[in-house]
C-alpha positions in Angstrom: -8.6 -29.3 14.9 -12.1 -31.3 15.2 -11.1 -31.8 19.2 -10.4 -28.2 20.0 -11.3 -27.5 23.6 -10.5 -25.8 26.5 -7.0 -27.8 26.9 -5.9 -27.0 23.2 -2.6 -24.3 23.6 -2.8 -21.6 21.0 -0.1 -20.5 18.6 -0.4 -17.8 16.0 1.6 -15.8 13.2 1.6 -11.8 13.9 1.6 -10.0 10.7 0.1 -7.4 8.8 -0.4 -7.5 5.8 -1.0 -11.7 7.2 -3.6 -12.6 5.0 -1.0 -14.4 2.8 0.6 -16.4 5.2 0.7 -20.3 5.1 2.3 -21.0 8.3 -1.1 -22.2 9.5 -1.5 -24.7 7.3 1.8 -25.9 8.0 1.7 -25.7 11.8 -1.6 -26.6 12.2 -0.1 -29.8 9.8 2.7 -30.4 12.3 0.8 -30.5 15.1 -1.4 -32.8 13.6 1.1 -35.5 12.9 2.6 -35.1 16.0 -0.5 -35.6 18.3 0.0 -32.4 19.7 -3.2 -30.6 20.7 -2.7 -27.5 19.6 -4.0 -24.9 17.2 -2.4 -21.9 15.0 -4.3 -19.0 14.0 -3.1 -15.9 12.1 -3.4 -12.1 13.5 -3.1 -8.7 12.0 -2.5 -6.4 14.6 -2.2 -2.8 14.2 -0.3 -2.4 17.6 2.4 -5.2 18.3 2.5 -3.9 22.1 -0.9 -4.5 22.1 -0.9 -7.9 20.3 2.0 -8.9 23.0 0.0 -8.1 26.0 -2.6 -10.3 24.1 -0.5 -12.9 24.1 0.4 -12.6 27.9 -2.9 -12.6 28.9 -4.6 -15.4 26.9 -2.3 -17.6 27.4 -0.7 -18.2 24.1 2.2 -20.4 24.0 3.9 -19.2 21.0 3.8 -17.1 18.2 5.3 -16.3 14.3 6.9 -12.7 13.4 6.4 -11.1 10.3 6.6 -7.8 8.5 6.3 -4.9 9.6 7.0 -6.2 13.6 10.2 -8.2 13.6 12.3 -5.4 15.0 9.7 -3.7 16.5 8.6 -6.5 18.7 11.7 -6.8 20.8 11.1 -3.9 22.8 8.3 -5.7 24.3 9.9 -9.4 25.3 11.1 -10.2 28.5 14.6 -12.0 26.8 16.0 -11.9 23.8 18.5 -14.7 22.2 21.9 -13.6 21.4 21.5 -14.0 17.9 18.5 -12.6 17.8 20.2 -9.5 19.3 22.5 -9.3 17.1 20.6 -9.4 14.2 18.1 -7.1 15.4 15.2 -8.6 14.9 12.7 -10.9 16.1 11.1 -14.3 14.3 9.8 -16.6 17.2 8.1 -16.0 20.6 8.5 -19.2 23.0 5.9 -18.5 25.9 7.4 -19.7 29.2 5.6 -20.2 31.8 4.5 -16.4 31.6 8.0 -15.1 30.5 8.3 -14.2 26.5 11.4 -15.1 24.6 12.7 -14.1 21.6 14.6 -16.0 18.8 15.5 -15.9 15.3 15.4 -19.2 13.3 15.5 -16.9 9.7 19.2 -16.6 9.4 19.8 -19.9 9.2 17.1 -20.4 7.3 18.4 -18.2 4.1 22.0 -19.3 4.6 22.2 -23.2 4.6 20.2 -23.4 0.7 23.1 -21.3 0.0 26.4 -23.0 1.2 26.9 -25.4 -1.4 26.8 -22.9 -3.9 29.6 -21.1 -1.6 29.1 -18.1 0.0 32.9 -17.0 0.9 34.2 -13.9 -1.7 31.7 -14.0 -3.0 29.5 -10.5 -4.3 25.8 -10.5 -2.6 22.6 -8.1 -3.6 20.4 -8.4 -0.3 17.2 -6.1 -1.4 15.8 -4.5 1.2 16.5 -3.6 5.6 13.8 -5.3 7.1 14.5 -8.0 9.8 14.6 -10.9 7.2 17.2 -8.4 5.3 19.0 -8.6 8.7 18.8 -12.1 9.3 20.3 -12.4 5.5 23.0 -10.1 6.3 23.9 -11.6 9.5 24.5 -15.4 8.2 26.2 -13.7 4.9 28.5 -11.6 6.7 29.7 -14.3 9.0 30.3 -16.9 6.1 32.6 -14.0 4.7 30.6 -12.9 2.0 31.2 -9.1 -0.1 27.5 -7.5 1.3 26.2 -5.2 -0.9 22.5 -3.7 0.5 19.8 -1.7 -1.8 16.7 -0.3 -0.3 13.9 1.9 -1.0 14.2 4.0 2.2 18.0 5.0 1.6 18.4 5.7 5.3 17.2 2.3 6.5 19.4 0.6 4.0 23.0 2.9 4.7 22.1 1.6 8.3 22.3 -1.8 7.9 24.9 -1.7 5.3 27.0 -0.1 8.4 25.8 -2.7 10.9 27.5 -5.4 8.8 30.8 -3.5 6.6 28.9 -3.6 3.4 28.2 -1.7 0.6 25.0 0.3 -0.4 23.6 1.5 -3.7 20.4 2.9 -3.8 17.4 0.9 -5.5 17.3 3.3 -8.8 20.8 2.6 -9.5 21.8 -1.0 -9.1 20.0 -1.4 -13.0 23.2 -3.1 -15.3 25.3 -4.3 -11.8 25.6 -8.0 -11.6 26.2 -10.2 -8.5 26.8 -13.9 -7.5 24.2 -13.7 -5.2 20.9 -11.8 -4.9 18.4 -12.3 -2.1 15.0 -10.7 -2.1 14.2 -9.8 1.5 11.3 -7.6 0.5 7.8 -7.8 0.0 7.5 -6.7 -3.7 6.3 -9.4 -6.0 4.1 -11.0 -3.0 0.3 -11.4 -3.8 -1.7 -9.4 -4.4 0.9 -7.2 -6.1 2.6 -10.5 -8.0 3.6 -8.3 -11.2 6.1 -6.1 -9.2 10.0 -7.0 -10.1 12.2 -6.6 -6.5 15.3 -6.7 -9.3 16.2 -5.1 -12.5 16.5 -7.6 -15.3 19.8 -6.5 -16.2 21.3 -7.6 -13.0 21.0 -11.1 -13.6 23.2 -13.8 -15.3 23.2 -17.1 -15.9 25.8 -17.6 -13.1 23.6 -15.8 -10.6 22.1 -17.5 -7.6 18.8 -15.8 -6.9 16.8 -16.2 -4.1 13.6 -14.6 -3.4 11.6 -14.8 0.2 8.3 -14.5 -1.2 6.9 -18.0 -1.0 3.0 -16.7 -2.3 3.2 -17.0 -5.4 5.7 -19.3 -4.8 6.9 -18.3 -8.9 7.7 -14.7 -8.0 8.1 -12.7 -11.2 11.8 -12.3 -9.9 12.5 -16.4 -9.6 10.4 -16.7 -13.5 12.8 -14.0 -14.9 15.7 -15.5 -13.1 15.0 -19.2 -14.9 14.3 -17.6 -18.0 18.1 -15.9 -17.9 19.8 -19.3 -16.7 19.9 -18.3 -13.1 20.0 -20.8 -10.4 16.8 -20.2 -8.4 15.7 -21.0 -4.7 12.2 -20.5 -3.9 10.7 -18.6 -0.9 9.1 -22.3 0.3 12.6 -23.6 0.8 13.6 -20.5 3.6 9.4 -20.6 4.5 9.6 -24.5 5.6 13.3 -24.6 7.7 12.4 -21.4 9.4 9.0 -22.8 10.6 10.7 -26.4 11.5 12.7 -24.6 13.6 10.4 -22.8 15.0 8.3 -25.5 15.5 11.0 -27.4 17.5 11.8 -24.3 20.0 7.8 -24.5 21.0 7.2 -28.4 21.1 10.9 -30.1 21.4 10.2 -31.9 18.2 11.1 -31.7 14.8 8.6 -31.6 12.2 8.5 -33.7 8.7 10.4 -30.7 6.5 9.1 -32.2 3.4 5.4 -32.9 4.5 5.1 -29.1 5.3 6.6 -27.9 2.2 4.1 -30.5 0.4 1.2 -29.0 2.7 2.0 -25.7 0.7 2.0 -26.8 -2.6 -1.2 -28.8 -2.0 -2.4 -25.9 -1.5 -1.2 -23.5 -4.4 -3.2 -22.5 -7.0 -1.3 -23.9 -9.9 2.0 -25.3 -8.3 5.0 -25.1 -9.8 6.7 -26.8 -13.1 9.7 -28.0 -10.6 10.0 -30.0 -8.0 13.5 -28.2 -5.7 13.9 -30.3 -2.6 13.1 -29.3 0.8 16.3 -27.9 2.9 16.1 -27.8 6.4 18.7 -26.1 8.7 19.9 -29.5 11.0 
């Protein structure tokens, strides 16, 4: 970024809360190895209309989703993917030539860390109905998976548990029932509110599969509690680093070094973690 001038294309991550977000340090990273002169920034907008006529007018040539705007934001692209569509929500904004398109690499993203642990039959706890909830249930329901969806806002949750056949139970009552799968779509647990559990102790066994999306702290108090009982845990860095890959390719053609940007995190960490899962990427 030392030869940022008026050529340089701009990227960025809409978010808010965004504060959190390391997708500029593994962009930025990217685009760096790459000899691509470019240069990612992150944005808390209170409006996402607003932040997409932004976008239009200065010129930005791609941009990151997250919470609260990845359904919202859709209303305001010119074309939307069909899977993208079908989920519902929104991840990635290719800007082209003018004309904003809408994709979403999170589906795959959660899914392919799970396939060789099998998917098919088998009884899956995705917590919350926000559009990575949606992206989860998505890839789960279409590898043939038993859905099962808790949520604080009951009426969010019953809705996406109809979008995709599934089950819901509300969040005060899934305490003592146990799953082969259970995927933490939410926000709870994520800094600065690391001491919040997104699932009851009881639920878990040592033949669970847990995966939380919360990549910072990249030790959710969910994945510690999940080692501690036996589980077999997936980190939000492993969804965090194929999602962005693939984003990464839809705005440049290229696909980035998976492993250097999931190292790019952990440089950065705090105190990293006392394990070492490999990368996955979604190719």
């Amino acid at each position: 970024m030392e030869n940022i001038s008026a050529e340089t294309q701009l990227f960025c991550v809409l978010g808010n809360p965004v504060s959190h977000s390391k997708s500029p340090l593994v962009h930025n990273r990217a685009f760096a190895d790459n000899g691509i002169n470019a240069v990612y920034l992150a944005f808390a907008p209170q409006d996402i209309g607003q932040a997409i006529e932004a976008i239009r007018q200065l010129h930005i040539q791609g941009a990151s989703i997250t919470i609260p705007f990845k359904q919202t934001v859709m209303h305001h692209l010119d074309w939307v993917d069909d899977q993208a569509r079908a989920i519902g929500a929104v991840n990635t904004i290719v800007n082209q030539d003018g004309r904003l398109l809408g994709y979403n690499t999170d589906s795959q993203a959660v899914i392919f860390p799970l396939i060789p642990f099998g998917i098919a039959e088998k009884n899956v706890l995705i917590i919350g109905a926000g559009g990575a909830a949606r992206a989860a249930a998505f890839g789960i329901h279409g590898h043939k998976g038993r859905l099962t969806i808790t949520n604080r806002s009951q009426k969010k949750g019953r809705r996406l548990a109809m979008d995709y056949d599934a089950r819901f139970v509300p969040l005060d009552t899934i305490k003592g029932l146990c799953f082969d799968i259970i995927i933490n779509t939410t926000s709870m647990g994520m800094d600065p509110h690391a001491d919040v559990l997104s699932c009851p102790a009881e639920c878990l066994t040592p033949d669970t599969v847990v995966m939380d999306v919360v990549y910072s702290p990249l030790e959710t108090r969910l994945i510690r509690l999940a080692r501690k009982k036996g589980c077999t845990v997936i980190d939000g860095l492993a969804m965090f680093v194929a999602q962005a890959a693939a984003q990464f390719e839809l705005w440049t053609k290229i696909y980035p070094a998976v492993e250097k940007m999931r190292q790019t995190v952990l440089d950065h960490q705090v105190c990293q973690p006392p394990y070492h899962a490999k990368p996955y990427t979604i190719r």
